[in-house]
N, C-alpha and C positions, 0 to 999 in steps of 0.2 A: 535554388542552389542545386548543380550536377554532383554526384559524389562518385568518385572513381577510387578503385572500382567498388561498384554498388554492393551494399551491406546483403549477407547472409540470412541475419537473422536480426529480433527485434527483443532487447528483454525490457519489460515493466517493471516501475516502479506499480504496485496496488493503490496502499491504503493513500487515498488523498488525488491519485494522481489518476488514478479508473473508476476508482467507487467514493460514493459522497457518505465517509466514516460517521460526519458529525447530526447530519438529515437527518440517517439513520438510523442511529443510538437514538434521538429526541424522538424519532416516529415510536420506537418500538417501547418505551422508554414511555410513552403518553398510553399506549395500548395496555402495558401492565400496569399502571395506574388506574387505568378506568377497569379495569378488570378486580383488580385487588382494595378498590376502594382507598386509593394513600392516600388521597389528598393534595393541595396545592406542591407540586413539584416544577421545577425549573431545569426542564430535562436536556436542554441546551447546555445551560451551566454545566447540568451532570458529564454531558457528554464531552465536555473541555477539561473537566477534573479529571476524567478516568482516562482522557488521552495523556493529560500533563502524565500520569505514571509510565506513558507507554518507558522513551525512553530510560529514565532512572531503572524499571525493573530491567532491561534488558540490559545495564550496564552493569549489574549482578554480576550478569554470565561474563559482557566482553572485559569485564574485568579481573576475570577469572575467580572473581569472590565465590562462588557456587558453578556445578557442574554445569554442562549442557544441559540445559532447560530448555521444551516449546512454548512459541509466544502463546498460545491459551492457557498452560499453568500461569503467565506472567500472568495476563490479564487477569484470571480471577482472585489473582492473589491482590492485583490491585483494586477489583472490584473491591474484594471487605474493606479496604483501605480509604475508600471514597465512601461509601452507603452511609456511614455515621455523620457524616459532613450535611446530607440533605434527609435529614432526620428517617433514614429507611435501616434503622440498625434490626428492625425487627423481621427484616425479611427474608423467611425461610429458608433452608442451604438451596433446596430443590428447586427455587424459583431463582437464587442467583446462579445455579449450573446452568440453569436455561438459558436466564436472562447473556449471561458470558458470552452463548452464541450465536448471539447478533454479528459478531462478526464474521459472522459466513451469512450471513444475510443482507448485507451492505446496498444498497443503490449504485448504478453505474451511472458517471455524469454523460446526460443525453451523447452525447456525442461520439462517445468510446463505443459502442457494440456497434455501431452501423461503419464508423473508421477503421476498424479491427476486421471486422468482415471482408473490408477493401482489402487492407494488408495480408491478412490471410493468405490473400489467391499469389502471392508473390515473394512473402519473407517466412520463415522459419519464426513463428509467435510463444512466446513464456513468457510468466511471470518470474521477475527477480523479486523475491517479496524477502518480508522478516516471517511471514508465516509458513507455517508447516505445510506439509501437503496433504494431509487429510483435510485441511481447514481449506486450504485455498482450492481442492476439488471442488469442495462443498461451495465455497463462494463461486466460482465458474459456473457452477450449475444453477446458480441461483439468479445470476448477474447475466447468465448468457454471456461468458465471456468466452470465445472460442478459441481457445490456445489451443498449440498443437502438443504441447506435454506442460507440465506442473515443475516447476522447479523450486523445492520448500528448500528452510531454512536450512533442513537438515543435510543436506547438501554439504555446505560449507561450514555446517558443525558452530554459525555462528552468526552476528544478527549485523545489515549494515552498518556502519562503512567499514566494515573489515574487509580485507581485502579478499581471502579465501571465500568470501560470500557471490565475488564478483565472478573469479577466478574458476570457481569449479564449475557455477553452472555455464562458462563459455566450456571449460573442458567437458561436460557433458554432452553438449552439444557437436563435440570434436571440431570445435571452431577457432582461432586467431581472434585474439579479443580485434583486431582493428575488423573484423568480418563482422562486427556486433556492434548495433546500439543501443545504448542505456537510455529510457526515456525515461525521463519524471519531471516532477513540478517543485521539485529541491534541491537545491542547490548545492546541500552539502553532497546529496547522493551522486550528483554528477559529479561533483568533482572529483570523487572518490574513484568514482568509475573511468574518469579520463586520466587520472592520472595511472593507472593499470594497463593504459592502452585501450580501452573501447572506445569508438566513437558514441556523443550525446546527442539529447534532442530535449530542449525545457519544455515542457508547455505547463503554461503556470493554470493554475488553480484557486483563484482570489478570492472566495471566500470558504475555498478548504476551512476555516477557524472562524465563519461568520463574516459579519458585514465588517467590522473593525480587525481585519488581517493587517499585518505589518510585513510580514515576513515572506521571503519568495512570491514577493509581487513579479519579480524582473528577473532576469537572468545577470547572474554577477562572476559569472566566470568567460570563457572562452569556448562556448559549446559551437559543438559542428553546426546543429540546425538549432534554431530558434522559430516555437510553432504558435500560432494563437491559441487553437484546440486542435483536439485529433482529427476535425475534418481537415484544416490546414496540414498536420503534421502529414496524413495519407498524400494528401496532395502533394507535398512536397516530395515524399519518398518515393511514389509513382513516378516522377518527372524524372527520375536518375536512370 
């Protein structure tokens, strides 16, 4: 597909859609188990309980129930909320501060650093994340992921699909949402973002959630492009 005229810049979706959240929490997740002597844990499961809290803690805030909060108080808050569940209630504050940040430690799905490298030399690169940007520096550097600036939650003071999430970091950028596009591998998030005026791009992520995904197998809206992976997605944005 030609896209006229050709997009400015490219924002990301992260967690799910660049980096493999649920690998690994379970990698890192088996390494302080063998460390710490815990015993038979099911670090997978873990990793799908402590995701299930992402949204609910973050609708705290966009509910206006509590202030503006960063996603790493959510998540640790949701850590103590999971540890009793896989019998680790006994594990030290010091070890869940650390353990929390795994997620700046994340895996990237093969295909994204070497796709991103290509885009690079051509579009304007950020992430649109829900996380902050001290955390998602830290993931860049970890992930190799070469964005040309960080664009955290704090930004839009709020966590997707709000709209001022989309909104300011296109006005950071001093761009026209149609001069941007929104990637990710979910569906709500696109849609959020096309109805703002950014142009999309799906590329789905199938076993984001393991082998038994249900969810954002397909693209179910009206997006601009539809990619297999980011080698495909580069390919396609090159060709414009």
């Amino acid at each position: 597909m030609t896209l006229h005229p050709a997009p400015e810049a490219l924002l990301f979706d992260v967690f799910g859609t660049c980096v493999d959240w649920r690998s690994s929490i379970a990698a890192e997740g088996e390494r302080l188990g063998a460390r710490l002597g815990l015993g038979a844990v099911d670090w997978f499961a873990f990793a799908d309980a402590w995701r299930a809290r992402y949204q609910p803690q973050m609708e705290t805030v966009r509910s206006g129930r509590r202030p503006w909060t960063k996603l790493p108080v959510l998540n640790r808050e949701a850590l103590d909320e999971v540890l009793p569940a896989f019998g680790l209630d006994a594990l030290p504050l010091a070890e869940r501060d650390a353990f929390n940040h795994v997620w700046t430690r994340l895996t990237p799905w093969p295909d994204v650093v070497p796709a991103l490298g290509r885009l690079k030399r051509r579009f304007i690169l950020a992430p649109n994340s829900n996380a902050d940007i001290a955390s998602g520096v830290r993931l860049a550097r970890h992930a190799g992921l070469p964005w040309d600036t960080i664009l955290g939650a704090e930004i839009g003071q709020g966590f997707k699909p709000q709209p001022q999430v989309y909104l300011r970091s296109v006005a950071a950028l001093e761009l026209d949402p149609a001069a941007v596009v929104m990637v990710a591998a979910h569906n709500g998030d696109l849609r959020a973002a096309a109805a703002l005026g950014l142009r999309t791009a799906f590329v789905p992520r199938p076993t984001e959630h393991g082998p038994q995904q249900r969810s954002d197998l397909h693209p179910d809206g009206d997006f601009t492009l539809v990619a297999r992976d980011f080698t495909d997605l580069a390919d396609q944005l090159l060709a414009t």
